[in-house]
N, C-alpha and C positions, 0 to 999 in steps of 0.2 A: 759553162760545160754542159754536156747532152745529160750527166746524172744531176745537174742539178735542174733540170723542168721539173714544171709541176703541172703533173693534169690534176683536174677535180681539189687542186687546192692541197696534195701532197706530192710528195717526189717519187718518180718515176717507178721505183723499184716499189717503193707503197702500193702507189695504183694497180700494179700487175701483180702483186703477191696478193691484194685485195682479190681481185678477178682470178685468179688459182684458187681463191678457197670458194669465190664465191661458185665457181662450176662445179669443183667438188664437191659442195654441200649441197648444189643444187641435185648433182648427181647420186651421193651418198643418203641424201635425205629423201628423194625418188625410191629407192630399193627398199630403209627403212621402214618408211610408213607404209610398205604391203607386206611386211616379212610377218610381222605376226598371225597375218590371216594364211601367204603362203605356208609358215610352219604348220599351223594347224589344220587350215583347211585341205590343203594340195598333200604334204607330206602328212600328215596327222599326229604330231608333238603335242605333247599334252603339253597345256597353258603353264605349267611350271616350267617345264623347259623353254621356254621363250623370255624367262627373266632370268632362267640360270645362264643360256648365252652372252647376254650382253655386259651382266655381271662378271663372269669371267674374261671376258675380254677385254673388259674395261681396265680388269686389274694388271694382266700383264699390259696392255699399252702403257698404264700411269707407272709401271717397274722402268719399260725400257726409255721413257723419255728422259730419265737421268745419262741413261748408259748412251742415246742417241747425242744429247749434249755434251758430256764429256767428250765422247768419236767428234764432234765436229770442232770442241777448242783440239784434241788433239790435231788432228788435219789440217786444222783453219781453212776449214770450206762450209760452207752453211746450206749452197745453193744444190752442189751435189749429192749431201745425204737429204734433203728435203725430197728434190725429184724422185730419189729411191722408195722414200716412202710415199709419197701419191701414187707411182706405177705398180708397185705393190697393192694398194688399195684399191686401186680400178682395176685390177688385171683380174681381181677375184668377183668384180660383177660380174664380167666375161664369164668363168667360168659357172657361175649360181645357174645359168642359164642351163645347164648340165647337170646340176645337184639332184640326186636321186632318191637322198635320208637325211637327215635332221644329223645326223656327226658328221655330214660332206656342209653341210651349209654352218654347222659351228666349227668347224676346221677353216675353213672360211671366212668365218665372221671375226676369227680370231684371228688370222692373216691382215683380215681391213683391220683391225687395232694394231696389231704391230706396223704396219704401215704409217697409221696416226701416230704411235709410239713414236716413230723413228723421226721422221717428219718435223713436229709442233716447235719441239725447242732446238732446232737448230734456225726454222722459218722464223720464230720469236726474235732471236738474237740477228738475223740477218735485218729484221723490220729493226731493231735497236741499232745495230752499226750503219742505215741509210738511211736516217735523220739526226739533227741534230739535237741535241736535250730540248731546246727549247719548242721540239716539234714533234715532240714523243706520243703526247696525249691524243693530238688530232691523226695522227699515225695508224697509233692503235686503235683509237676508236675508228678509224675510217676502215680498218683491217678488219674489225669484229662485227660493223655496218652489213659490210658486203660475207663475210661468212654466213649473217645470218640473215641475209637478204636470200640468199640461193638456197639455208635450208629450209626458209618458210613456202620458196616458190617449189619447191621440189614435193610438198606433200600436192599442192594443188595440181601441178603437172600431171601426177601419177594418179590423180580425180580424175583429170579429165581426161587422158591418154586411153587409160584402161577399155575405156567402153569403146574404144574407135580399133583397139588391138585386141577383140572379140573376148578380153574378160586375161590375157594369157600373160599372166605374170615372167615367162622368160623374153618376151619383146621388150615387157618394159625394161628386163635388167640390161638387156641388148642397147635400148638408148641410153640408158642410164652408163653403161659404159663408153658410149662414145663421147656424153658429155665428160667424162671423167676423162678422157683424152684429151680436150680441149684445155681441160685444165692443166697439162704434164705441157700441151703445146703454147700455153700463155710465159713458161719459165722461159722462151726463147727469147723474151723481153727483161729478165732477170738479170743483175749481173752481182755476183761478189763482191762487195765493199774491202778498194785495195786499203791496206794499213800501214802508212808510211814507216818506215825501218822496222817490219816485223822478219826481218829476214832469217835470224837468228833466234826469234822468239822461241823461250821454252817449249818443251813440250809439257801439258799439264796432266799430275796423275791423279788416279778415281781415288784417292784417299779420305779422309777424315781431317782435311785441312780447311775443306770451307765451313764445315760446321766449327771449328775453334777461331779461327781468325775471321769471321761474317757472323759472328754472335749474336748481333740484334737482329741480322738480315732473316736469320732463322729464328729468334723468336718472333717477326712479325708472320712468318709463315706457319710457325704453329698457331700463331693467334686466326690466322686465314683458314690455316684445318678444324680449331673449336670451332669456329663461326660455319662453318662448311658442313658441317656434322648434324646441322640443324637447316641445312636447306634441303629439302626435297627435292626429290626429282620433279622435273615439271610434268614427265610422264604420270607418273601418281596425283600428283595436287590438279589436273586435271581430270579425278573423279568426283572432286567436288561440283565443278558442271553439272554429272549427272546429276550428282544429288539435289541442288537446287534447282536443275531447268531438266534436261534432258538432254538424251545421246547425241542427238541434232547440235548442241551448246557444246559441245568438247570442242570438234575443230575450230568453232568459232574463237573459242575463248585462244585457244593456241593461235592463230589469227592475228590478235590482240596482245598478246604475251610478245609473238615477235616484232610486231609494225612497231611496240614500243621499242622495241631493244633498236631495231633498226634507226628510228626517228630521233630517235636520244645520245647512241653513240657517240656521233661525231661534235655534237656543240658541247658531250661533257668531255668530250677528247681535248677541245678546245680549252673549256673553263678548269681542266683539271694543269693546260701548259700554265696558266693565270694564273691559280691558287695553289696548286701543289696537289698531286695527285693523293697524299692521308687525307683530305679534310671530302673529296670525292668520292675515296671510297668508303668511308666512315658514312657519309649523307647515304649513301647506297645500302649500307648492310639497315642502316634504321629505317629508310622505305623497307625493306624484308623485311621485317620486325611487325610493320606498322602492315603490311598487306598480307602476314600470315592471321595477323591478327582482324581483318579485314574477313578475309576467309573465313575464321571461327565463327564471325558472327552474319555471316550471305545468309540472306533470306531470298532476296531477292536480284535475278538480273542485273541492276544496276552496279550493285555495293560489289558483284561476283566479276562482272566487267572492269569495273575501279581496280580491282584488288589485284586480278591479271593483268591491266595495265604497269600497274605498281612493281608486278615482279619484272617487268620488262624493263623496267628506267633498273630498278638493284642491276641488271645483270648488265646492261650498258654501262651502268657507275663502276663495276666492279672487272670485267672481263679482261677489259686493253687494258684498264687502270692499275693492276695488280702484277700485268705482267710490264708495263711502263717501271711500275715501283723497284723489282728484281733489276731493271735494264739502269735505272739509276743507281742502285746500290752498288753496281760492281761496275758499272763505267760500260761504253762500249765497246773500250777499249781494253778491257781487261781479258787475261786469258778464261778466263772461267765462265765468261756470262753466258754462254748455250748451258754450260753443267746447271748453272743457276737458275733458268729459265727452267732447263727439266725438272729441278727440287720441287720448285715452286709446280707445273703443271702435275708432278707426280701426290704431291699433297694435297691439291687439290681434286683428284682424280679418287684418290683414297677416303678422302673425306666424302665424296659423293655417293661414293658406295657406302661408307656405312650409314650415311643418312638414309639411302633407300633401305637399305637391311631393316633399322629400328624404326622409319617411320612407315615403311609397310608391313612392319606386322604390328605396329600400335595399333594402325589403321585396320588392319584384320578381324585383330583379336579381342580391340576395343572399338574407336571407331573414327571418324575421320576429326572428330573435335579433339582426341589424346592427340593425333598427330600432329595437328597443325597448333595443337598449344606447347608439345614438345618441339617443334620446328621456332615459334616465338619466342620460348622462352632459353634456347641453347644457344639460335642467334642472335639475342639480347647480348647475352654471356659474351660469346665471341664477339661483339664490335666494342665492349666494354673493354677486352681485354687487347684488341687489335692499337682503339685509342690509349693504354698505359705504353705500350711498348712502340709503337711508332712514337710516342711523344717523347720518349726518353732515346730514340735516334735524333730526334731533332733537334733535341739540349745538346746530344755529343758532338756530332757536325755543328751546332752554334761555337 
């Protein structure tokens, strides 16, 4: 059958939902990496508003990827609320090219989140129901490969584009939107995973039934938000660049933070179908562990290079891995697994904010050695408490 090919070594609908995130983030990550200078430089936002936008937007996207999961077991379509949210999210590059104040460009930026909102956890579940268990790892990792293949080409893009588009931050958003087309026109290769006799299938409602009847599946998701609450943003823990080298060493290290995630994805997508995706992401949260602690002690270049390579491999181990983990627990067949998929990205979305909240103002108001010992020592805790509770799912299914 035409869904079961495989380019690049996953199945077909893999490949093409790959190549949608990869233009999106090529696209999305284009606009990002100039918006902080556009806010302040072009519109003049003072530098605190430019971490309260993202913040806030962060928080309602990680709210509605519950409410987008649920919408899509309701429906049972995955492929139609996902395009809604990509066209959404690109429609408002188009528009920035317009933005005349700082509340048009955060009315805006929060429009691209609800669009990610809407989007993630129905895309998640549809990459869950067009492969088979035994091909979940290589999937995901091959999915989160190529998302962060196009967000790492997207800040270079926007290096070198800039100076050839006489400096004019609305051209760029201009290509940046037509790549984010590309990506809406890649879903023309997508199709809906049919599901034999779902003809009758319930309709499922937003209740308080998966947290009672998925009992361990949510405590391994809180044990993913303690651990979470002690990762940093990589936007922050790339000031330790400066501090050890200089301004020139940020991009680079981010550089290096993503060729790893990119390099690593797919063969631990692979080793996590082998061994079981607990014992992957567990190896993942203790490289964090080991390269926050890495960081505390950079003196120099190399140990600072080591350490950003490190959080590269955590966040390959951990990314498709995590969301593979939710696509097993509830089956791909089960009604809930977008709702499920949204729990899981919405606690994680939550936990990323309040890591940034405590470990930039450690960092502030102490200095970069509180944060990144509170970052070692919270994500210690959490893959401590991730291995109690994924190991007693694994005693119950025995």
């Amino acid at each position: 059958m035409d869904e079961e090919k495989k380019i690049m070594g996953v199945r077909k609908n893999i490949f093409f939902l790959g190549l949608v995130s990869m233009f999106n983030d090529l696209s999305g990550e284009m606009v990002q990496s100039v918006m902080p200078v556009f806010l302040t430089s072009v519109l003049g936002a003072p530098a605190v508003f430019v971490g309260f936008i993202d913040g806030a937007a962060d928080a309602i996207s990680s709210v509605l990827k519950v409410v987008s999961g649920w919408f899509s077991d309701k429906v049972h379509k995955r492929k139609l609320p996902a395009v809604v949210g990509y066209v959404i999210s690109d429609a408002t590059r188009w528009f920035l090219m317009f933005a005349q104040n700082v509340w048009q460009v955060f009315g805006l930026r929060v429009a691209d989140r609800v669009g990610k909102g809407f989007r993630d956890a129905p895309r998640d579940a549809l990459i869950a129901e067009s492969a088979p268990e035994s091909e979940l790892g290589r999937s995901y990792g091959f999915h989160r490969a190529m998302d962060t293949l196009g967000a790492t080409i997207g800040p270079l893009s926007a290096f070198f584009l800039l100076p050839f588009l006489g400096g004019s931050y609305r051209k760029l958003f201009f290509i940046a939107f037509v790549l984010g087309f590309l990506a809406i026109a890649s879903f023309v290769f997508v199709k809906d995973k049919k599901i034999e006799g779902t003809v009758q299938k319930p309709r499922p409602r937003l209740n308080w039934n998966l947290f009672r009847t998925h009992r361990r599946f949510v405590s391994i998701v809180i044990s993913i938000f303690v651990f979470g609450l002690g990762t940093l943003p990589i936007a922050l823990v790339l000031l330790k660049a400066k501090e050890v080298g200089n301004v020139a060493d940020v991009p680079l290290m981010y550089f290096v933070y993503s060729l790893a995630f990119v390099f690593f994805s797919i063969p631990l997508g692979r080793l996590a179908d082998r061994i079981g995706e607990r014992a992957v992401i567990a190896g993942g949260f203790l490289v964090a562990v080991l390269a926050y602690i890495g960081l505390l002690s950079s003196a120099h270049i190399v140990m600072l290079t080591a350490s950003f390579a490190a959080l590269g491999v955590y966040s390959a181990a951990t990314d498709g891995m995590q969301r593979m983990l939710a696509a097993k627990a509830f089956g791909a067949e089960h009604e809930l697994i977008a709702t499920a998929q949204g729990f899981l990205n919405m606690a994680v979305g939550f936990s990323s904010l309040g890591a940034g909240l405590i470990g930039g103002l450690l960092w502030t108001s102490v200095d970069s050695s509180a944060a990144l010992g509170y970052a070692a020592a919270v994500s210690l805790i959490g893959c401590a408490l991730f291995l109690v509770v994924s190991a007693e799912r694994v005693r119950h299914r025995a």
